[in-house]
Structure formats: C-alpha cells, structure tokens
C-alpha positions as CSV (number, residue, x, y, z in Angstrom):
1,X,-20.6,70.8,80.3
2,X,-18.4,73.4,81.5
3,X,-15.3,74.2,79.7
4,X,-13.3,76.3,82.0
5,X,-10.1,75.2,82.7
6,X,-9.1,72.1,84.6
7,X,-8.6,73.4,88.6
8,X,-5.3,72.8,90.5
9,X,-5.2,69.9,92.1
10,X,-4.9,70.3,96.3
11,X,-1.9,70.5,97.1
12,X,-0.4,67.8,99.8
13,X,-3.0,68.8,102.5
14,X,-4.9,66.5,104.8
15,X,-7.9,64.5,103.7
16,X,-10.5,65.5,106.0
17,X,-14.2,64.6,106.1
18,X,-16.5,67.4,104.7
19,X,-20.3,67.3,104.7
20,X,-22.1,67.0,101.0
21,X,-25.5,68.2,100.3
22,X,-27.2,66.1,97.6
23,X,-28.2,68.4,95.0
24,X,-29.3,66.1,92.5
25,X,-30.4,62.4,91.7
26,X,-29.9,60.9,87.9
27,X,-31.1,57.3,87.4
28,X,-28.7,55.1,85.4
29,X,-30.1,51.9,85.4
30,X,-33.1,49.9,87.2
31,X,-30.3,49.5,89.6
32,X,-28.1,52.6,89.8
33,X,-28.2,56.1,90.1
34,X,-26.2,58.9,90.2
35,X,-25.5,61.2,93.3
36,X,-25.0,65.2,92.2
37,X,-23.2,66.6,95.5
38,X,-22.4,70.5,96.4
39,X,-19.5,69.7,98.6
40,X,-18.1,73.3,100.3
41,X,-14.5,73.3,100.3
42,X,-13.8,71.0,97.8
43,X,-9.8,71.2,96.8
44,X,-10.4,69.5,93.2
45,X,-9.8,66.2,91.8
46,X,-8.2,64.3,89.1
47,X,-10.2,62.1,86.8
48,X,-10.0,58.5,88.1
49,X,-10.2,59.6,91.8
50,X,-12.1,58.3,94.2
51,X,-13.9,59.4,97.9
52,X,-14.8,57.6,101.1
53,X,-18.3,58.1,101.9
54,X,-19.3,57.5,105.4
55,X,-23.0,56.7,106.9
56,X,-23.5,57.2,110.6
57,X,-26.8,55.3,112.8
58,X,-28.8,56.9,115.4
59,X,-27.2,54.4,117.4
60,X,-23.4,55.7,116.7
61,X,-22.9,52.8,114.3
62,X,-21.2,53.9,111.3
63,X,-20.3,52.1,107.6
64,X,-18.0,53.5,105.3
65,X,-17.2,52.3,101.3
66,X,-15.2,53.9,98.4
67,X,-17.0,55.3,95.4
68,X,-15.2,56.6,92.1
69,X,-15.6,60.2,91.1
70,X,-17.7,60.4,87.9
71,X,-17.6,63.8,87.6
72,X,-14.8,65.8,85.2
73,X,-12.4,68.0,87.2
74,X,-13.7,70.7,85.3
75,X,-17.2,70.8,86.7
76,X,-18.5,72.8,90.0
77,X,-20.4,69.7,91.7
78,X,-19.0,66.3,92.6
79,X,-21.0,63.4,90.8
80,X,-20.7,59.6,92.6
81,X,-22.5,56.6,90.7
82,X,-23.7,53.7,93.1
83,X,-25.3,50.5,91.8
84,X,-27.6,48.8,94.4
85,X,-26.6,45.1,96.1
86,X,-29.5,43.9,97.4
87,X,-28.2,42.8,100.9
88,X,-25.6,45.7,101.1
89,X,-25.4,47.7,103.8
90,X,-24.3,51.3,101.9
91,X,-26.1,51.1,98.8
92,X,-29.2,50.6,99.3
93,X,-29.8,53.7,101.7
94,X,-27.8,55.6,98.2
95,X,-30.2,54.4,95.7
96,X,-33.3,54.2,97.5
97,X,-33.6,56.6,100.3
98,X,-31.2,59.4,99.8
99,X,-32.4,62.5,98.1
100,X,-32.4,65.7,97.3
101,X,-31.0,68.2,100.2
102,X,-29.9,64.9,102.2
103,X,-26.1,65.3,103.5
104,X,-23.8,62.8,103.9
105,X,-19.9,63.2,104.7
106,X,-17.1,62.0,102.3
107,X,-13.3,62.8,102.5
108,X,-11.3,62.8,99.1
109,X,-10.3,63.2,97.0
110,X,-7.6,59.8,97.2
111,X,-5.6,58.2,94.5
112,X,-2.8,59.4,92.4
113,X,-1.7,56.1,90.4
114,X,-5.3,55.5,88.3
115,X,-5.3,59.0,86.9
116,X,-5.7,60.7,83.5
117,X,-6.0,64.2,81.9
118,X,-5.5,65.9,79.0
119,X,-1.8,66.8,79.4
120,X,-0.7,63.2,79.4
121,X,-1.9,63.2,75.7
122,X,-3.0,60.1,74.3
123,X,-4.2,57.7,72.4
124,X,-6.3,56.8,75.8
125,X,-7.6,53.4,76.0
126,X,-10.5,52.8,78.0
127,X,-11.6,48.9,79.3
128,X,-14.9,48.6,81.5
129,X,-16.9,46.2,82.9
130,X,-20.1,47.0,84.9
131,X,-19.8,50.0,87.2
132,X,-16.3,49.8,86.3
133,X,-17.4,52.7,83.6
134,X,-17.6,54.6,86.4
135,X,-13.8,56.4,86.6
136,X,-13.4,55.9,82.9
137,X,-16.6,58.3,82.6
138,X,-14.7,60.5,84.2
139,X,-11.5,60.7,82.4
140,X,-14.1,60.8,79.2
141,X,-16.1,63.7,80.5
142,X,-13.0,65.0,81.4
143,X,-11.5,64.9,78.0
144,X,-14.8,66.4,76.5
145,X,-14.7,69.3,78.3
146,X,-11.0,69.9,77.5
147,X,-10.7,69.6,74.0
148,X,-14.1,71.7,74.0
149,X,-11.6,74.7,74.0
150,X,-8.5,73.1,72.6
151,X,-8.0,73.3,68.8
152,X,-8.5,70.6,66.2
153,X,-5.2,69.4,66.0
154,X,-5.0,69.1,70.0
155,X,-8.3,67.1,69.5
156,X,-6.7,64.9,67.0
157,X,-3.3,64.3,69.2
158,X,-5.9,62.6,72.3
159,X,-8.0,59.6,70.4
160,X,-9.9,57.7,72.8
161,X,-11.4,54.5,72.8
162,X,-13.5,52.6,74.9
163,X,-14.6,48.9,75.1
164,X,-17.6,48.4,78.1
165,X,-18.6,45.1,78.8
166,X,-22.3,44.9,80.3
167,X,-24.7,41.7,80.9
168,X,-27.4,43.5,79.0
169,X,-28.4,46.6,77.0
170,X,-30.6,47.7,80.4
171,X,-27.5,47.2,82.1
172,X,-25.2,49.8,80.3
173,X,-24.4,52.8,82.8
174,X,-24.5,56.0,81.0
175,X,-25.9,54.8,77.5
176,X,-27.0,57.7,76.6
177,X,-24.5,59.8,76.9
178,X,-21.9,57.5,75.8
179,X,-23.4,57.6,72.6
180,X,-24.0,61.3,71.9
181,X,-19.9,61.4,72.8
182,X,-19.4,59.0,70.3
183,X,-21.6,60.6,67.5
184,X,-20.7,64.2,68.3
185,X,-16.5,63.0,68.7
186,X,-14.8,61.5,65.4
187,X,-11.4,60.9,67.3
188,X,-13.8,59.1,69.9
189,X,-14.5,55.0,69.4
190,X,-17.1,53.3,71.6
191,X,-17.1,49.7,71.5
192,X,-20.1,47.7,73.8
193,X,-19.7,44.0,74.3
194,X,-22.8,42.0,75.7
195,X,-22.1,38.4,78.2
196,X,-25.8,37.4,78.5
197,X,-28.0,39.2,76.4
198,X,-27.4,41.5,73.5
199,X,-30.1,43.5,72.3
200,X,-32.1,42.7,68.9
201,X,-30.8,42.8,65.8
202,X,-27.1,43.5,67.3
203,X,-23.9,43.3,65.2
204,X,-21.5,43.5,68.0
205,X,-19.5,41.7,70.4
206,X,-21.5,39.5,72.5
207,X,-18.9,37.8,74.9
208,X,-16.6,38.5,77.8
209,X,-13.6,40.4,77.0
210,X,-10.7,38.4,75.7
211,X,-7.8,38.6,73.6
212,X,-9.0,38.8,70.2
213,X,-11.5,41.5,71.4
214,X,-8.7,43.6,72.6
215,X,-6.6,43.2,69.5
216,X,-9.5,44.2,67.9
217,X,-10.3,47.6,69.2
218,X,-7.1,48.4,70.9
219,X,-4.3,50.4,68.7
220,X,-0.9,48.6,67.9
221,X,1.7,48.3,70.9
222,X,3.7,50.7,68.9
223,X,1.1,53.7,69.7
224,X,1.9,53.3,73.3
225,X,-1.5,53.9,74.5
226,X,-2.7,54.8,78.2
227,X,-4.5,52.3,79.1
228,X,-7.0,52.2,81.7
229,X,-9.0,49.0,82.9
230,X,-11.5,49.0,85.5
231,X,-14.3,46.2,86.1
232,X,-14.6,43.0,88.7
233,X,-11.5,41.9,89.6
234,X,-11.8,38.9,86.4
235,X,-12.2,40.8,83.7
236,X,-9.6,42.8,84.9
237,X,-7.0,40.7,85.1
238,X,-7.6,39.0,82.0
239,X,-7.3,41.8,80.1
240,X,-4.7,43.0,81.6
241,X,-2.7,40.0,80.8
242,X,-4.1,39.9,77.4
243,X,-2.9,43.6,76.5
244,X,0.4,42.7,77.8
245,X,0.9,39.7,76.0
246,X,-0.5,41.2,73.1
247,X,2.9,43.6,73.2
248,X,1.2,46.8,75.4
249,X,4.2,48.1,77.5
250,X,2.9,47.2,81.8
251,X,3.7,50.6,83.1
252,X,1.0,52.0,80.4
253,X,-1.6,49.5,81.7
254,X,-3.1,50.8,84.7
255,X,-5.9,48.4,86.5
256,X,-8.6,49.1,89.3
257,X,-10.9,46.6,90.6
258,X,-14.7,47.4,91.5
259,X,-17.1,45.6,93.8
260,X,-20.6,44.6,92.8
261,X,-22.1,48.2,93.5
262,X,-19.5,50.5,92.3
263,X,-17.4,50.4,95.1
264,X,-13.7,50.2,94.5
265,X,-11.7,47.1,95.6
C-alpha cells in the first residue's frame, strides 16, 4: 500500500461529474466485487466518503446510486465495492458486465460527518454489517498506510477495533485481508460474528450484534472511542442504542445505513 502522505482534501469546490476508467476488477465474494477506477482529476477524499455513480441507456435513460469509497486517501486509484441484488437495476451491470477499460462517470467525493483519519487519534471503533465493511475498510486501510510511517508510539496512541457481522464465512467482504491486518497489527482487534452459519469448528460469536457483544469488544466509555457503525439500517440502530446506553458519549457514535448492495441509504 502506499505510504505517502495523506493528500489535501479539495477544497470547497463544485462536485462535478468526471469520467472513470475501470482499471481493475477484484472479486470479494460469489456476490461482490471490487471496482479499481483511474479517475483524472480527482481532488482527494476522506475515508468514509462516498461517490454518485451514474449509468446512462442508449435510449437517454439514466440510473444513479451512492457507493462508499473503499479505497485509503493515500492511494492513486479510487476503489468502489458493489454487491449484486439480483433484480437491481445498478448492480448487476457493476458485477457482471463492467470490466476492464469500461468508463462510467461518478461525481464525489460527498460527506463530511462519517469521516476518520489519523489525526483525530483514537481508540477507533469499527461496527459492520454486510457491505457495511465497506467505508470502515477504508478508514482501516487508511490507518495502515499512515502508521506505516508514523513511529511506534504513534501506532500505539490509534488502537482499532472492529466487530463485522456477516450471514456466513463466504459472505465476509475482504477476509483476507482483514486478517493479514490483524496478524501483521498488535494494536489492531478483529472480531467476526456469524447470524446464519458460522464456519466449522468456530469459537466465535455466532449471533446478531447486541449489547453484550458490544460490551464485549468495545473499550470502556471512559476511553472515549470514535465510533463508527455502518450496516442495514437494524443493526444499526441497535447498536447504536446499545453503545449509548452502555455509557458511549452520542457525538462519538457516528452511524451510516447501507442498502442490500453496498449502496448507501
């Protein structure tokens, strides 16, 4: 990942649309893959951001959704997850027929209130469910890249942890590389909780998020963690009501709600 250092966000200009070429395709899941995009022009984002993308017909008819940013500030190319829905009108053309040196035109990058970096400090507390991951991916590829160059006492001052809640073990976006984070990161915590089937011989959580989960993995109030929780709009709110009543102070506890294929709500 590239370490450079995190790029100026744009300053208060328009948000225009700007035509991305697809430079890559990485497959997630059976049901989601990732979009890699060169996008000329690009001002810089903030982990936690999000685009517009916007699909135009022969015919003049066009559809537009809102995809999370999964890509870290730091690195050249813009990355955009997208899960399929089967009678979608966006997602499946993203998964299935879109490839490499395809354009499509996005505007972004939008949002200022469900943002993280580096200089906030921490402890950062992540909460997914589903695609949900997808933001939170970015503020932890975010974070990886920074301390990469920061010094050992910098990395200790940002402790991150993250609780993902996913139907099944096929189901988990970014599984691999969620774990080499957590293997190659000691002040990084990755906690996976499964709500229909957990793979063999698992130890963990195998329910929806609740309460006792969160006081679980969660530091104390007193810590005054950012907290970030992103998932259907369910979970969400139950958690979020959990991590306030379990003493978490509400301006720490940011929420975002995601559709069925990654979209935000």
């Amino acid at each position: 990942m590239n370490s450079a250092q995190v790029p100026a966000p744009a300053r208060a200009a328009t948000i225009t649309w700007r035509l991305a070429t697809v430079a890559g395709v990485v497959t997630e899941t059976p049901r989601a893959r990732t979009l890699i995009l060169d996008v000329p022009g690009w001002p810089g984002h903030r982990a936690g951001q999000h685009v517009d993308v916007r699909l135009t017909a022969e015919d003049g008819y066009q559809a537009q959704r809102s995809y999370s940013i999964a890509s870290a500030p730091q690195d050249g190319q813009l990355a955009l997850m997208v899960e399929r829905l089967d009678d979608g009108e966006v997602s499946p053309y993203l998964t299935d027929v879109l490839s490499v040196g395809d354009r499509l035109e996005l505007r972004g990058p939008i949002g200022g209130y469900f943002v993280w970096d580096v200089a906030l400090g921490g402890p950062l507390l992540l909460v997914a469910g589903g695609s949900g991951i997808v933001p939170l991916m970015a503020m932890l590829r975010h974070r990886e890249a920074a301390l990469e160059i920061a010094d050992a006492r910098t990395r200790h001052n940002v402790p991150a942890r993250l609780l993902y809640s996913s139907r099944r073990w096929d189901d988990v976006i970014y599984r691999s590389e969620l774990t080499r984070l957590a293997q190659d990161d000691e002040t990084l915590e990755v906690a996976l909780t499964f709500t229909r089937e957990a793979p063999p011989e698992w130890t963990g959580f195998r329910r929806r998020i609740d309460r006792m989960m969160l006081a679980e993995v969660a530091w104390p109030p007193g810590e005054r963690p950012h907290v970030f929780v992103c998932g259907p709009t369910p979970l969400v709110e139950a958690a979020a009501a959990a991590l306030v009543e379990l003493g978490h102070d509400p301006a720490l506890v940011k929420t975002e709600r995601f559709g069925p294929t990654g979209e935000r709500g």
